[in-house]
C-alpha positions in Angstrom: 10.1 -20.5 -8.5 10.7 -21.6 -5.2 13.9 -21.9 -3.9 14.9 -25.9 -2.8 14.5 -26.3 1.4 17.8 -25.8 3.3 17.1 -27.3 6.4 14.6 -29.4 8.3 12.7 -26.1 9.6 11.7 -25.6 5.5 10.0 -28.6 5.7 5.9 -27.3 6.6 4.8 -29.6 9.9 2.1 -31.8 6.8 2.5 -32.3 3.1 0.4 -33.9 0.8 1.3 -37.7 0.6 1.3 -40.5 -2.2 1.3 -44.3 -1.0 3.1 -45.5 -4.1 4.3 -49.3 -3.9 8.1 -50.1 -5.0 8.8 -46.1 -5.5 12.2 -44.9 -3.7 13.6 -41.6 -3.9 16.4 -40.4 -2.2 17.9 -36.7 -1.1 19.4 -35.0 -4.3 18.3 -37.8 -7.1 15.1 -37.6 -9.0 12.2 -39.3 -9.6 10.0 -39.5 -13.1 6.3 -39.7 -12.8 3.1 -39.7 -14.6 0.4 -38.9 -13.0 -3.3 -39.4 -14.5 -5.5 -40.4 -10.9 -7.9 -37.7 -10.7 -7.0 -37.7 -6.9 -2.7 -37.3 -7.7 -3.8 -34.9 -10.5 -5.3 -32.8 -8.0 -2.6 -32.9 -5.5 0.2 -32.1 -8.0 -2.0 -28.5 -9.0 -1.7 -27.6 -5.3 1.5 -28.4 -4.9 2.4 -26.2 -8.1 0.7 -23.4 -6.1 2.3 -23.9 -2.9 5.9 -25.3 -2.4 6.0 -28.0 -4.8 6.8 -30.8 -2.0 4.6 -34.0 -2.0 5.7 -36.8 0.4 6.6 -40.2 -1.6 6.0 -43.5 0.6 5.3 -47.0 0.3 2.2 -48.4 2.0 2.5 -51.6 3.8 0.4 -53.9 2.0 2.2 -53.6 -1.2 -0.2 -56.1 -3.3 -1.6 -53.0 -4.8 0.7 -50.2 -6.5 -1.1 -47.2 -5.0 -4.3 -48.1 -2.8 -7.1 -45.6 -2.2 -8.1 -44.7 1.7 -6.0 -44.2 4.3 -4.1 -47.7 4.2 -1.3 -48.2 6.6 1.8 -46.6 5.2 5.7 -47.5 5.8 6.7 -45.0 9.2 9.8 -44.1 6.5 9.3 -41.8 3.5 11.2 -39.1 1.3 10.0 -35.2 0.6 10.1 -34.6 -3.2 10.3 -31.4 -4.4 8.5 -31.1 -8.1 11.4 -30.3 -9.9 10.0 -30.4 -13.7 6.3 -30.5 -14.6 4.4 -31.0 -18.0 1.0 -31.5 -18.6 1.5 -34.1 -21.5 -2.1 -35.0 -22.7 -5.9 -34.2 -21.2 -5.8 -34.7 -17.5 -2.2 -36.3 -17.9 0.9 -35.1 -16.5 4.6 -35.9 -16.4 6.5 -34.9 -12.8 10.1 -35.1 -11.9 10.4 -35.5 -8.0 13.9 -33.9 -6.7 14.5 -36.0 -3.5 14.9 -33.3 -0.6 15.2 -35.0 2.5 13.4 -38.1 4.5 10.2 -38.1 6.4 8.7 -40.2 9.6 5.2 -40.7 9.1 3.3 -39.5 12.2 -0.1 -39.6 11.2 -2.9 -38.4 8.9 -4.7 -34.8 8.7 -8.3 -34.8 8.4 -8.7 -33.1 4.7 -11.5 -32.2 2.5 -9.4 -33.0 -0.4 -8.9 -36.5 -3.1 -5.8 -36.9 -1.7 -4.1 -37.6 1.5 -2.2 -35.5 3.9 0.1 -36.3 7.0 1.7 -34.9 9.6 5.7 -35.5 9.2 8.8 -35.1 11.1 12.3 -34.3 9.1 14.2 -33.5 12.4 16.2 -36.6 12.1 17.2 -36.2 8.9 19.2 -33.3 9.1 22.1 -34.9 7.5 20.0 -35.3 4.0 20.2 -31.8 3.4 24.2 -31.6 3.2 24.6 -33.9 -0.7 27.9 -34.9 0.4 27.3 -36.5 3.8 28.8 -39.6 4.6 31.0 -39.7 1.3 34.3 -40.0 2.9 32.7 -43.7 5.0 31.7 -45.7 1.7 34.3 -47.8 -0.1 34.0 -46.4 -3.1 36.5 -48.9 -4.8 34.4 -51.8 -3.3 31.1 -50.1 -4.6 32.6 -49.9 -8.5 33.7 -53.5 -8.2 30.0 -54.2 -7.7 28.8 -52.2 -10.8 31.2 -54.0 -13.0 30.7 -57.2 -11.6 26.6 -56.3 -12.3 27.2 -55.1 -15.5 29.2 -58.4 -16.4 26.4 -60.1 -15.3 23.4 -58.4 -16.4 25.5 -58.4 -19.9 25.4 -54.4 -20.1 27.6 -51.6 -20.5 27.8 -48.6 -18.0 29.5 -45.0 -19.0 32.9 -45.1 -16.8 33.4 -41.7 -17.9 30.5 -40.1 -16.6 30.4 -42.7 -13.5 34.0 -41.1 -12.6 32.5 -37.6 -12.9 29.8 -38.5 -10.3 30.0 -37.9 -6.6 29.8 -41.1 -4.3 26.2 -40.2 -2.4 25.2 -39.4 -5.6 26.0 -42.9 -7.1 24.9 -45.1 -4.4 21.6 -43.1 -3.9 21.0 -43.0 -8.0 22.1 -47.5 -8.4 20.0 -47.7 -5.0 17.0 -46.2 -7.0 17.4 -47.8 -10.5 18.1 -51.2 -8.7 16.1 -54.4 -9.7 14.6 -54.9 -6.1 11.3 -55.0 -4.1 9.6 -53.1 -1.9 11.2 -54.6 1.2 14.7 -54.1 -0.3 13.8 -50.7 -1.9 12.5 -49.4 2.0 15.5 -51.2 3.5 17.6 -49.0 1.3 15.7 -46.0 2.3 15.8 -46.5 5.5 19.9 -47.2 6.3 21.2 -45.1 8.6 24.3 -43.8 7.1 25.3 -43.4 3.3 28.0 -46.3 4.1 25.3 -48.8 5.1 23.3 -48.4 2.0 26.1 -49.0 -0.3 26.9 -52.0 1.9 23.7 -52.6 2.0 23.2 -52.3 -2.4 26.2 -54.3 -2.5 24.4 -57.3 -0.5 21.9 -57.6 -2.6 23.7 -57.6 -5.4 26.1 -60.2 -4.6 22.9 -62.3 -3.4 21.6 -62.0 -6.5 24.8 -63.0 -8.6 25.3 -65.9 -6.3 22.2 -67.4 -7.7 23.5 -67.0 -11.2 20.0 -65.6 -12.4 21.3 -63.3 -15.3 17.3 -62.8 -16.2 16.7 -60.5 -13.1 19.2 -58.2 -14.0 18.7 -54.6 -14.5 20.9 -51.7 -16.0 22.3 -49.4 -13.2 23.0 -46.6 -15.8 
């Protein structure tokens, strides 16, 4: 198997793409997906033979969960490395996507193939590649207070035991990925520019969202 990529410069200059509305994936968490489109079947069997990365992004027009054609796409996405693969059924597959680092979107590369392919650039997201960056910024206190207060509110229990066990750019980045939100809020999330801002930025939302006292949105962050 091949190893995870260290750096920006393990990151090829194109990678397969899927446009998948609402979908955020962050460095080091990981992503479940099944995959039964002809097209994202075929994409996932060459990624198995090459370096098992596939670039995750949201397309603009987000009306439609995963258009067809080369539809405008966020400039933002996330390399995923295919961390765990099973073909569950005829022409049905389940695929865990490790987060490896973020991508800009430059722009497509003319292919023969069902699915699309882009030209990327990681060079600004250098930081991704280090699992701890930014830790030592993020108000960790202030983010727990949050998840209780959610929990209280969404009327559901989280494991303090295991929370306590977890490293902060791992919790933000995994309640920033199981969060209720949109596509706008999910890309917002993606796109903060420091681990601190997107716990600030998690935190927002959530407080917004209590504020309106709308206990039906809620969603478990465990």
């Amino acid at each position: 198997m091949l190893k995870r990529p260290q750096s920006p410069a393990d990151i090829p200059a194109s990678i397969p793409i899927f446009p998948l509305t609402g979908a955020l994936l962050l460095p080091y968490a990981r992503r479940p997906l099944n995959i039964f489109e002809p097209r994202y079947l075929e994409m996932i069997d060459h990624a198995l033979k090459g370096d098992r990365l596939i670039g995750l992004i949201q397309p603009r027009d987000t009306s439609e969960e995963s258009p067809s054609g080369e539809v405008p796409v966020q400039k933002i996405g996330t390399v995923g490395r295919i961390a765990q693969f099973e073909e569950v059924e005829e022409a049905r597959y389940f695929v865990i996507l490790e987060g490896v680092c973020r991508f800009e979107y430059l722009k497509d590369v003319p292919t023969l193939s069902p699915f699309r392919r882009a030209m990327v650039s990681t060079d600004a997201f250098s930081s991704d590649f280090d699992r701890e960056f930014g830790e030592e910024a993020v108000d960790r206190s202030r983010f727990l207070k949050m998840m209780r207060d959610y929990a209280e509110f969404g009327n559901f229990d989280l494991n303090w035991d295991e929370i306590d066990k977890t490293g902060t750019a791992d919790l933000v980045n995994f309640c920033c990925m199981v969060s209720p939100y949109g596509a706008a809020e999910k890309q917002a999330l993606l796109e903060a520019n420091s681990l601190e801002a997107r716990a600030e930025t998690l935190i927002a939302m959530a407080e917004i969202e209590m504020a309106k006292g709308d206990g039906d949105r809620a969603s478990p962050l465990n």
